[in-house]
DSSP file (Angstrom, degrees, kcal/mol; ACC not computed):
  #  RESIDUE AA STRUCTURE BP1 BP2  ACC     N-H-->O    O-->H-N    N-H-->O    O-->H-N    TCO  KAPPA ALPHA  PHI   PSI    X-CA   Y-CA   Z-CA
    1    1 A X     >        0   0    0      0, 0.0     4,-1.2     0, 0.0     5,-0.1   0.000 360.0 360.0 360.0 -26.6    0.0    0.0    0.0
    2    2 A X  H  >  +     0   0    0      1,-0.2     4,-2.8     2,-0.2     5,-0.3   0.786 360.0  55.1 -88.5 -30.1    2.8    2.5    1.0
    3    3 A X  H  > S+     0   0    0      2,-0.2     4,-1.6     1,-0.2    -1,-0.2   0.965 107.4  48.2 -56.9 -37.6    4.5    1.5   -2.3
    4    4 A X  H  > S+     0   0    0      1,-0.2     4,-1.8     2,-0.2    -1,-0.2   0.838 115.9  42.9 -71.3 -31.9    1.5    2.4   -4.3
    5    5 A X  H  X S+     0   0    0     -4,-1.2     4,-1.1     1,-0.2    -1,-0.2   0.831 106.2  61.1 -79.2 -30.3    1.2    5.7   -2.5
    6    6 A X  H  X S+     0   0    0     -4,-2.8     4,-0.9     2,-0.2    -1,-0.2   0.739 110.8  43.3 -81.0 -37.8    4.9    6.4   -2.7
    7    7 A X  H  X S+     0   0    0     -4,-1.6     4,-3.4    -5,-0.3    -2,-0.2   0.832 108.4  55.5 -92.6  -4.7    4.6    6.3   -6.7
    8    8 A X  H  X S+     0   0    0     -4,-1.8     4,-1.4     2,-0.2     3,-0.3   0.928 107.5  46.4 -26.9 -80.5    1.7    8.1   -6.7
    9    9 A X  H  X S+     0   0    0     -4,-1.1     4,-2.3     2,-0.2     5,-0.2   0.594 117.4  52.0 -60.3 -47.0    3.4   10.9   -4.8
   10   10 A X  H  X S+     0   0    0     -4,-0.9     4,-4.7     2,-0.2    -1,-0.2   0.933 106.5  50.3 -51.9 -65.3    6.4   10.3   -7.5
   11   11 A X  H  X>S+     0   0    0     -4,-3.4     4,-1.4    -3,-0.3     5,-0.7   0.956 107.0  54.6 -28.1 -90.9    4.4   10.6  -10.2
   12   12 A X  H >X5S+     0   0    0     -4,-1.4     4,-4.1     2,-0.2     3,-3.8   0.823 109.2  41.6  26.1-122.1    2.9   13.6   -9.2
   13   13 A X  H 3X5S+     0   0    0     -4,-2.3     4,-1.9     1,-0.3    -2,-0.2   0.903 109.4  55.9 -64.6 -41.6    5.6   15.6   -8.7
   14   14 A X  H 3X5S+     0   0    0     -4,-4.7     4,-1.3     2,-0.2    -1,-0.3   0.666 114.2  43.3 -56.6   7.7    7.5   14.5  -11.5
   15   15 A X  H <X5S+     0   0    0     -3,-3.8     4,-2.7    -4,-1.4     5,-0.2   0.690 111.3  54.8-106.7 -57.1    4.5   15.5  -13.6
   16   16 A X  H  X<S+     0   0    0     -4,-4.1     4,-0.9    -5,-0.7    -2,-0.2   0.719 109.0  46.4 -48.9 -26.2    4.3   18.6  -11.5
   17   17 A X  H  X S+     0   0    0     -4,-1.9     4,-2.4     2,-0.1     5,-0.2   0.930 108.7  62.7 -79.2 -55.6    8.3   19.5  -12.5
   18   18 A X  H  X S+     0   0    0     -4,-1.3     4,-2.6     2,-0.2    -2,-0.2   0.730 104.6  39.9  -5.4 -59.9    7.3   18.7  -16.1
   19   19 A X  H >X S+     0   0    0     -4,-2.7     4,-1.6     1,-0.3     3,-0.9   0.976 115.6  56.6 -77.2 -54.8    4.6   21.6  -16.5
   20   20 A X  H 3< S+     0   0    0     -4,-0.9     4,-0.4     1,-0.3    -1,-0.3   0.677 102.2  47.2 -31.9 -44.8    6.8   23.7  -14.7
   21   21 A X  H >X S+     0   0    0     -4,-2.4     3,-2.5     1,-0.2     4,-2.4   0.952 112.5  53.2 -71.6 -45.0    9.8   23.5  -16.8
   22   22 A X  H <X S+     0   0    0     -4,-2.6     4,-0.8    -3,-0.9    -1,-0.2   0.907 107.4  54.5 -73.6 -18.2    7.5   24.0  -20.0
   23   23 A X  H 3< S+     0   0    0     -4,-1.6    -1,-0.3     1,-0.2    -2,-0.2   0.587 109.5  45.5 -69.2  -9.8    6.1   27.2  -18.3
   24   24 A X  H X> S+     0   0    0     -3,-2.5     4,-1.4    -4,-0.4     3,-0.5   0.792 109.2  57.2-101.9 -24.1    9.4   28.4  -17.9
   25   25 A X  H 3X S+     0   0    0     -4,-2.4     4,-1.2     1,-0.2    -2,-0.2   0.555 107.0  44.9 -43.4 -31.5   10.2   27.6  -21.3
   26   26 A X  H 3< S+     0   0    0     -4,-0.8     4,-0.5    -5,-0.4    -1,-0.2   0.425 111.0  54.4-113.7  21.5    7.5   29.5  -22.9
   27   27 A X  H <> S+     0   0    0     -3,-0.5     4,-2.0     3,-0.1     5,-0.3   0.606 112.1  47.7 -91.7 -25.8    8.2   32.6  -20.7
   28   28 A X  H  X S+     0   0    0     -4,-1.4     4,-2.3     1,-0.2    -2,-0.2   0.970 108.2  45.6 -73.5 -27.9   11.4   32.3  -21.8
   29   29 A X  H  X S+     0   0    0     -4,-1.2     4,-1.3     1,-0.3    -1,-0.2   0.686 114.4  55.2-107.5 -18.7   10.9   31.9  -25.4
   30   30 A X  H  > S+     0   0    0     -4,-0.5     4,-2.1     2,-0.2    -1,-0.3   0.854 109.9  49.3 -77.1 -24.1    8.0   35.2  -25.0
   31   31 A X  H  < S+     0   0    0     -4,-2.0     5,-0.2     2,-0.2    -2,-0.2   0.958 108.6  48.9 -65.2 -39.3   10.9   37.3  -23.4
   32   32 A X  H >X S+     0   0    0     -4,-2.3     4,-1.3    -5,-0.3     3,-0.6   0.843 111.8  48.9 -65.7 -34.1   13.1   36.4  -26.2
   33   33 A X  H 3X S+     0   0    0     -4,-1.3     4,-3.3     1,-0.3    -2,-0.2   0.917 113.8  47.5 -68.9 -55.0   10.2   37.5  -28.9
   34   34 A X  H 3< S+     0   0    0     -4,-2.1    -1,-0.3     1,-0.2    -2,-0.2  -0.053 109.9  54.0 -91.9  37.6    9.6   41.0  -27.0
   35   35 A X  H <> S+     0   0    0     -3,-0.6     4,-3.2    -2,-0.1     3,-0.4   0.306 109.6  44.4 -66.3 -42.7   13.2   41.5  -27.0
   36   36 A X  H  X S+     0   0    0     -4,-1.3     4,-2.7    -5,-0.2     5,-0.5   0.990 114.8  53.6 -53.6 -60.7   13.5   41.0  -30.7
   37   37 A X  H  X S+     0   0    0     -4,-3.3     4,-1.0     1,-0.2    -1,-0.2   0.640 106.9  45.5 -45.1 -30.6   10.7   43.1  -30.9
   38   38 A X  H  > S+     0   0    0     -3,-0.4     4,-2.8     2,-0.2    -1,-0.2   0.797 110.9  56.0 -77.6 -62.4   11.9   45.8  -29.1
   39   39 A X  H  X S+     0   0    0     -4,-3.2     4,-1.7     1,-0.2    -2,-0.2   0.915 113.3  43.1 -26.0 -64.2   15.4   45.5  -31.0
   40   40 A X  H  X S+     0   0    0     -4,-2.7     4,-1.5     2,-0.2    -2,-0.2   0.904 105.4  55.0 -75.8 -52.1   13.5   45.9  -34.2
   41   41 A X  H  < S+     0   0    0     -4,-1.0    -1,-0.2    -5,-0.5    -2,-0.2   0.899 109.2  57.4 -60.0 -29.7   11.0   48.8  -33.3
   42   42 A X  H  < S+     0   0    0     -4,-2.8    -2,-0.2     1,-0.2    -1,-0.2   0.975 110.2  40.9 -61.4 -54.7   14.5   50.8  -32.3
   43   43 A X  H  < S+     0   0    0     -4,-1.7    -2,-0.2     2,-0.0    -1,-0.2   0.737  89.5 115.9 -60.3 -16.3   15.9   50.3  -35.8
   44   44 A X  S  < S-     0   0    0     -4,-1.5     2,-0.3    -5,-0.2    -3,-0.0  -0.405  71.0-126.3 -60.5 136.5   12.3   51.2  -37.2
   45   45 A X        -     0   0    0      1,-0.2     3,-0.1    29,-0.0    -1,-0.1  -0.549  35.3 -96.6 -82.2 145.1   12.8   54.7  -39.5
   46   46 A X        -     0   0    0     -2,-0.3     2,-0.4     1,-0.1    -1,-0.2   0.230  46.9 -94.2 -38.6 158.4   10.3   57.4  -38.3
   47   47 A X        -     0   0    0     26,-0.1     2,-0.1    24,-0.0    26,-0.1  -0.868  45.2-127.8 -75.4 134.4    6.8   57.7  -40.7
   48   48 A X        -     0   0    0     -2,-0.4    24,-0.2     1,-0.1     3,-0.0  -0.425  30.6 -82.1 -59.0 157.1    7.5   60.0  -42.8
   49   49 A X        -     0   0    0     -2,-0.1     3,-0.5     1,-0.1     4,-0.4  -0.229  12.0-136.7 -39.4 135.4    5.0   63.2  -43.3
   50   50 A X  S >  S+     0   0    0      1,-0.1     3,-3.0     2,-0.1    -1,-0.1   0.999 106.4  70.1 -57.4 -45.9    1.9   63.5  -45.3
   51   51 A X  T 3  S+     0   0    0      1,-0.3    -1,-0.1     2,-0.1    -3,-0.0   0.655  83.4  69.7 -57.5 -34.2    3.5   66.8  -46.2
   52   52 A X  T 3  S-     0   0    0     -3,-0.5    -1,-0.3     1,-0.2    -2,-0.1   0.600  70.3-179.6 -74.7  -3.4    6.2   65.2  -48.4
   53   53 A X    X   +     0   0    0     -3,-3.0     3,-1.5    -4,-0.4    -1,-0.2  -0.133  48.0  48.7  58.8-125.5    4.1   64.3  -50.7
   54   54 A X  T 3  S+     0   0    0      1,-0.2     3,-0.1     2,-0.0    21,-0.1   0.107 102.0  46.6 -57.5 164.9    6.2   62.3  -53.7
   55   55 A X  T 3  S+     0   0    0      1,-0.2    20,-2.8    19,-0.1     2,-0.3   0.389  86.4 124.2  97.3 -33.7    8.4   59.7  -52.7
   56   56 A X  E <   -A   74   0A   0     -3,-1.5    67,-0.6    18,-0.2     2,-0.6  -0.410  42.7-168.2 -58.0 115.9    5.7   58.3  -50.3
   57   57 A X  E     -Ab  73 123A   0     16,-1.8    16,-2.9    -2,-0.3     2,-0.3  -0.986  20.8-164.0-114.8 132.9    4.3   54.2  -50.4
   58   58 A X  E     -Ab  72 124A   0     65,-1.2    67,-1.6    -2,-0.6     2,-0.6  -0.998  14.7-163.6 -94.2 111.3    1.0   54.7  -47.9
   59   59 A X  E     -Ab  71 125A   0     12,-1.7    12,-2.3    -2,-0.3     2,-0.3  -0.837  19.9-160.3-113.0 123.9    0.4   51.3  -47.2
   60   60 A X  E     -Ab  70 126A   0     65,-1.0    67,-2.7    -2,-0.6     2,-0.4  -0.854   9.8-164.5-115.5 139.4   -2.7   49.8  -45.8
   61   61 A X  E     -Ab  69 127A   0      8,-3.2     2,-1.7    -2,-0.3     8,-1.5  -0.978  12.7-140.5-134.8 141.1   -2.5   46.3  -44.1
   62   62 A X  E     -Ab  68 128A   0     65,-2.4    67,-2.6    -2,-0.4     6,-0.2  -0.782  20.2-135.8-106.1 108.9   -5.6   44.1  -43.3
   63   63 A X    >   -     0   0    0      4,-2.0     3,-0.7    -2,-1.7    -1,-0.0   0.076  18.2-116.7 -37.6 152.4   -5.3   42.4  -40.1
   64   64 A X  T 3  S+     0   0    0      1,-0.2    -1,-0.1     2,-0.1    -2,-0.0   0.884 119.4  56.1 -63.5 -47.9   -6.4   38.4  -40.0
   65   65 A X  T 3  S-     0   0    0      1,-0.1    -1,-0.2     2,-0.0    -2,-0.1   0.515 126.5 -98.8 -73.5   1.1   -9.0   39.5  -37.5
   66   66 A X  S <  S+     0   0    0     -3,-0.7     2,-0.2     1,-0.3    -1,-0.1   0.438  86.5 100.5 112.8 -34.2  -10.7   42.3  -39.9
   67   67 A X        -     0   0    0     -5,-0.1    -4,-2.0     1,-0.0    -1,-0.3  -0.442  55.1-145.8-101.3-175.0   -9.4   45.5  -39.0
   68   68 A X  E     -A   62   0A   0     -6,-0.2     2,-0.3    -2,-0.2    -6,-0.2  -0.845   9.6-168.9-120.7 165.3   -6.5   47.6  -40.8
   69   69 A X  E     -A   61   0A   0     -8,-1.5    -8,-3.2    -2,-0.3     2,-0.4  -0.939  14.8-154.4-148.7 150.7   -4.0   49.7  -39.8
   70   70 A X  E     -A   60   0A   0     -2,-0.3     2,-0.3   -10,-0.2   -10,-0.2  -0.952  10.0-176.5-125.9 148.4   -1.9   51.9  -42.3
   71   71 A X  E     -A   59   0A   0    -12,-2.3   -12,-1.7    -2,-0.4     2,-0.2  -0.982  25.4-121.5-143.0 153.2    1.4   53.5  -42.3
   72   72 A X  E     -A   58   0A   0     -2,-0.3     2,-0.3   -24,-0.2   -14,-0.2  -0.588  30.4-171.1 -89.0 136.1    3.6   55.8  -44.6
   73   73 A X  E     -A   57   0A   0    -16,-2.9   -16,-1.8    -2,-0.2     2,-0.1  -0.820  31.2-108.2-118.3 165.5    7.0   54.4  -45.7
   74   74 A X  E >   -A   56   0A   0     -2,-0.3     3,-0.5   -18,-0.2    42,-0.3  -0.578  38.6-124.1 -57.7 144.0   10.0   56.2  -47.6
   75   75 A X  T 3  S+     0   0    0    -20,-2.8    42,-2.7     1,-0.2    43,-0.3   0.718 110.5  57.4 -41.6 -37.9    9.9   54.7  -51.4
   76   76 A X  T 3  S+     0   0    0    -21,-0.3     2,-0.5    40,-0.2    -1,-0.2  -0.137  81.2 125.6 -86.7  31.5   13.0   53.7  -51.2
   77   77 A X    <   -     0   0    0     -3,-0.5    39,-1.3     1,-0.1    40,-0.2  -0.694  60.0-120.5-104.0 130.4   12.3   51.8  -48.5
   78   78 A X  B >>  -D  115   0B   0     -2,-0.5     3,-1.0    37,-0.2     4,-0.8  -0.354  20.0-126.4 -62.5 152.3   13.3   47.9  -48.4
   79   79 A X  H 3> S+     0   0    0     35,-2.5     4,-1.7    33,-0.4     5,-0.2   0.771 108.9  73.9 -66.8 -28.4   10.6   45.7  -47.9
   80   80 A X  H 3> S+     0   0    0     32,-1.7     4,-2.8     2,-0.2    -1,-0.2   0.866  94.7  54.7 -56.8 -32.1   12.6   44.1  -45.0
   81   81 A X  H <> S+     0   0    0     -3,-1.0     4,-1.5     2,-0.2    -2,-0.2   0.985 104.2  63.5 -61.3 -59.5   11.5   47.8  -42.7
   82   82 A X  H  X S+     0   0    0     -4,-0.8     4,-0.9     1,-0.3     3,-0.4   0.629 108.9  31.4 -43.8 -52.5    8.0   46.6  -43.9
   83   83 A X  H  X>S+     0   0    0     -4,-1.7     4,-1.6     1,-0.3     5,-0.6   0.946 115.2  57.9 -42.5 -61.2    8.2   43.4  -41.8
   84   84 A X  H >X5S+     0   0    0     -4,-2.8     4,-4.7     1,-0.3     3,-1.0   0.938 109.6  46.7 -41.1 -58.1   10.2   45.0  -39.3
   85   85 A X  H 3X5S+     0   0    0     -4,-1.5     4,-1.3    -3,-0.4    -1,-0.3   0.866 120.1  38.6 -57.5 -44.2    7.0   47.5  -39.1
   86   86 A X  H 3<>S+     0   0    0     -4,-0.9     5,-2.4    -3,-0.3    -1,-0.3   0.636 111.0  59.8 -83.7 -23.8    4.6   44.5  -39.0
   87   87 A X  H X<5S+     0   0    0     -4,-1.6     3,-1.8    -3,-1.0    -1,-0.3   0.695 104.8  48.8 -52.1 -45.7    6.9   42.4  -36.7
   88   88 A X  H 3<<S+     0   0    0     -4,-4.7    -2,-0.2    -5,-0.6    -1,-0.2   0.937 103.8  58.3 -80.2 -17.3    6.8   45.1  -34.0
   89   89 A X  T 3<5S-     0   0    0     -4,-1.3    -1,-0.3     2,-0.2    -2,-0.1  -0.124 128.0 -98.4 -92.2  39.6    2.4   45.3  -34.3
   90   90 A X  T < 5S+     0   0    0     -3,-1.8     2,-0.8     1,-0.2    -3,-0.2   0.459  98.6 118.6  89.5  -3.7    2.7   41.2  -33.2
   91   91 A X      < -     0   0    0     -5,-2.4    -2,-0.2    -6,-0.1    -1,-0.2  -0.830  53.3-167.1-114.2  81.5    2.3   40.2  -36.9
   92   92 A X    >>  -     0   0    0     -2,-0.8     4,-2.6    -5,-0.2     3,-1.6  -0.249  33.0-119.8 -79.6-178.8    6.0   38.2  -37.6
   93   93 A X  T 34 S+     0   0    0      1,-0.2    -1,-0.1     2,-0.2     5,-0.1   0.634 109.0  43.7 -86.7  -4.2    7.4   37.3  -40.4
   94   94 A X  T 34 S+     0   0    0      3,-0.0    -1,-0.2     1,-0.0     3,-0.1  -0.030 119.6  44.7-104.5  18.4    7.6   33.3  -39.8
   95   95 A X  T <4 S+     0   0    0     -3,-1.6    37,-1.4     1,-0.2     2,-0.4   0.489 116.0  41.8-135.4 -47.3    4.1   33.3  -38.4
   96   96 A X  E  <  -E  131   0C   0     -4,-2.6    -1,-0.2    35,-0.2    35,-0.2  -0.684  67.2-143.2-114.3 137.4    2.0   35.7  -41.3
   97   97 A X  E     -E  130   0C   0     33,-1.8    33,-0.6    -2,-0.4     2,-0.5  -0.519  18.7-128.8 -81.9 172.4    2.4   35.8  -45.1
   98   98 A X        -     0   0    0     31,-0.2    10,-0.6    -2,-0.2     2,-0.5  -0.995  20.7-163.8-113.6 141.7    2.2   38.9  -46.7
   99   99 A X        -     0   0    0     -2,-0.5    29,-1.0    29,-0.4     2,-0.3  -0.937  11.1-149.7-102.3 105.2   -0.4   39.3  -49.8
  100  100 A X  B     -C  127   0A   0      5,-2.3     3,-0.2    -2,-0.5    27,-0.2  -0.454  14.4-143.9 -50.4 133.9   -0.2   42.1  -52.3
  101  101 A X  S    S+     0   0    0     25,-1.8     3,-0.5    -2,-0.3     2,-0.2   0.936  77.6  51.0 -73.4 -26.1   -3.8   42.7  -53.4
  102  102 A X  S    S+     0   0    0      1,-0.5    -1,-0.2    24,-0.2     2,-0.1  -0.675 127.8  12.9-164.9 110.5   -2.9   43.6  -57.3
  103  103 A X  S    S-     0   0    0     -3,-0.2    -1,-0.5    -2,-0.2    -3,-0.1   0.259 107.1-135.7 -75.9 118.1   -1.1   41.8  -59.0
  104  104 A X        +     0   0    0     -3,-0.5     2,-0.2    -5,-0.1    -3,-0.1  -0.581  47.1 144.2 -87.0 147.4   -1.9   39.4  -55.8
  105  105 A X        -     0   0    0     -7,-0.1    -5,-2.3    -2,-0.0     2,-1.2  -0.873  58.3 -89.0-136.2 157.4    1.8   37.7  -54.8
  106  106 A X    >   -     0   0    0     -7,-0.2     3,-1.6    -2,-0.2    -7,-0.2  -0.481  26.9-167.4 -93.1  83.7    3.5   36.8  -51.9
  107  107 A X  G >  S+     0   0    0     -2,-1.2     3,-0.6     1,-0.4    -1,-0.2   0.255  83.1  66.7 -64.2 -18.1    5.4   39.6  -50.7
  108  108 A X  G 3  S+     0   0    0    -10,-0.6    -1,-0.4     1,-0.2    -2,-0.1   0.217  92.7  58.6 -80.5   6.0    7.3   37.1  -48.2
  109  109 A X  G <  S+     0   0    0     -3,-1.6    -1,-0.2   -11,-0.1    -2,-0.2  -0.017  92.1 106.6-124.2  17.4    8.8   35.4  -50.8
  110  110 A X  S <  S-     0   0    0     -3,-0.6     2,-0.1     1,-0.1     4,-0.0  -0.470  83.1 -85.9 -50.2 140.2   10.6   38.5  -52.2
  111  111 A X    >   -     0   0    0     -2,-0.2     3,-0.6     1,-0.1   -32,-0.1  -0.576  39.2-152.9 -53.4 129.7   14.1   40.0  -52.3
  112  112 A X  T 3  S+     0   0    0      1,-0.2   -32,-1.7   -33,-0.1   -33,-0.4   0.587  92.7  55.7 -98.3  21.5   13.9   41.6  -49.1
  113  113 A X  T 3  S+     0   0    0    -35,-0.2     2,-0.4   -34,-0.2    -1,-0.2  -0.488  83.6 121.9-116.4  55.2   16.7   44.7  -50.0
  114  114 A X    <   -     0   0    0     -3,-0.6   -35,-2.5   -37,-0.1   -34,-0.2  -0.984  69.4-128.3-103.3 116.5   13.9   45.0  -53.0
  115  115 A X  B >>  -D   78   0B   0     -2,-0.4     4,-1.8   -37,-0.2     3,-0.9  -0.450  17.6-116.8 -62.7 155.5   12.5   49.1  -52.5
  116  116 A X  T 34>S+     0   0    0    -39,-1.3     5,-2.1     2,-0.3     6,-0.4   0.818 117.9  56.6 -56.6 -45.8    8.6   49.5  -52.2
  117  117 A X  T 345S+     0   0    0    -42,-2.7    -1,-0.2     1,-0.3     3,-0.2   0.737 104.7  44.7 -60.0 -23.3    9.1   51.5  -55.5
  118  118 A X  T <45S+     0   0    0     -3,-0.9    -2,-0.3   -43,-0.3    -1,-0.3   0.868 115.2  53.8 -98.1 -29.3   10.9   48.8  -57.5
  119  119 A X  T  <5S-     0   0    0     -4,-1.8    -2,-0.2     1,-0.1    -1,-0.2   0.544 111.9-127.7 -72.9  -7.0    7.8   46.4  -55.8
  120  120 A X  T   5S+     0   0    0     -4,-0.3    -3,-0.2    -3,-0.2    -1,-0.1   0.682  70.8 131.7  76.3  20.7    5.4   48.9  -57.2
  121  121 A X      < +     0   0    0     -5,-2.1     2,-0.2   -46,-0.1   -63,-0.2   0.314  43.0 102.4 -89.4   8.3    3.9   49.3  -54.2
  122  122 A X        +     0   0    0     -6,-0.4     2,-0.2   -65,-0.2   -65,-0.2  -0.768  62.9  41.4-109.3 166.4    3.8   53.3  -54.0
  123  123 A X  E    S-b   57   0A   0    -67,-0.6   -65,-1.2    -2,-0.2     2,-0.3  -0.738 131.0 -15.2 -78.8 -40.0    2.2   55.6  -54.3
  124  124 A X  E     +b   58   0A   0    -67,-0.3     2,-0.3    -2,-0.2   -65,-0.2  -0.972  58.2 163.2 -74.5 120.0   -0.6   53.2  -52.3
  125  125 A X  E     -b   59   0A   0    -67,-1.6   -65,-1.0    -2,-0.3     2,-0.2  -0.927  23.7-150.1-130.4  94.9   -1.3   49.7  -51.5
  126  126 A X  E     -b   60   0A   0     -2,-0.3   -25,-1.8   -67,-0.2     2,-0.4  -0.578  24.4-171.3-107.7 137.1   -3.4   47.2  -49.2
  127  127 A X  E     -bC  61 100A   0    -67,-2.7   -65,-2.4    -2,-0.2     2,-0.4  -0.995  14.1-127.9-130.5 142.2   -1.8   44.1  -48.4
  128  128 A X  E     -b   62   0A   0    -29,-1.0   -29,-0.4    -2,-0.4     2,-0.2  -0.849   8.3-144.5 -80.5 111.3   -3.2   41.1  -46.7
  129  129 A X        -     0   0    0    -67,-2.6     2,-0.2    -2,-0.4   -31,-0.2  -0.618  16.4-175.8 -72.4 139.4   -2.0   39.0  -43.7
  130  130 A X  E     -E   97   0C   0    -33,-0.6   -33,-1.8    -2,-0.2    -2,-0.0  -0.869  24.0-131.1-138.3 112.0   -2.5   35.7  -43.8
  131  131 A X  E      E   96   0C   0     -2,-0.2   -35,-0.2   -35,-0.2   -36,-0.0   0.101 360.0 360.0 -61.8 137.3   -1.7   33.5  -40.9
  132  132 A X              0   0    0    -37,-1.4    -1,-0.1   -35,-0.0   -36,-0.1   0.326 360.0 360.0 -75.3 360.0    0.5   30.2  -42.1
């Protein structure tokens, strides 16, 4: 009887170290994601103005969930900032495709030191995320 109860007890807690270790595992591996993130939103370049007028990609991106959000890039801006920019609103680049809506391709399977101008994405654009 004390045998049965003694692996019980064993049991248990090794089941009990188990969750623990994977809960410390995925706090680490979110610390490690909002550090990147953090990394990357320093290196993000400013919005540019409406005021500057030519030179401008305004880029609209529709969320998985429905909404949009848009933001002004340089033209001459790599497509890599764009990810950066979508990376830092929770949307990465290993998790979400990117769509262009016309001519629809898949903007994640691009050169990314390709400018938004040579990608034909200025002066305006909506691109779709779509979850992998």
């Amino acid at each position: 009887m004390q045998a049965k109860e003694e692996a019980k007890r064993q049991q248990a807690q090794a089941e009990s170290e188990a969750r623990q270790r994977i809960e410390n595992e995925k706090a680490q591996e979110l610390a490690r994601k909002e550090a990147y993130r953090k990394k990357v939103e320093a290196s993000l370049p400013s919005e540019p103005p409406l005021s500057q007028g030519d030179g401008i990609a305004k880029i609209r991106f529709r969320l998985p969930n429905g909404e949009s959000i848009e933001r002004r890039f340089q033209a001459n801006t790599p497509l890599k900032v764009l990810f950066d920019f979508l990376t830092v609103k929770g949307y990465p680049r290993d998790e979400y495709k990117v769509i262009s809506s016309w001519p629809r391709r898949d903007l994640t399977l691009l050169d990314m030191n390709n400018t938004l101008k040579e990608l034909k994405l200025c002066p305006q654009e909506t691109v779709i995320l779509e979850e992998r």
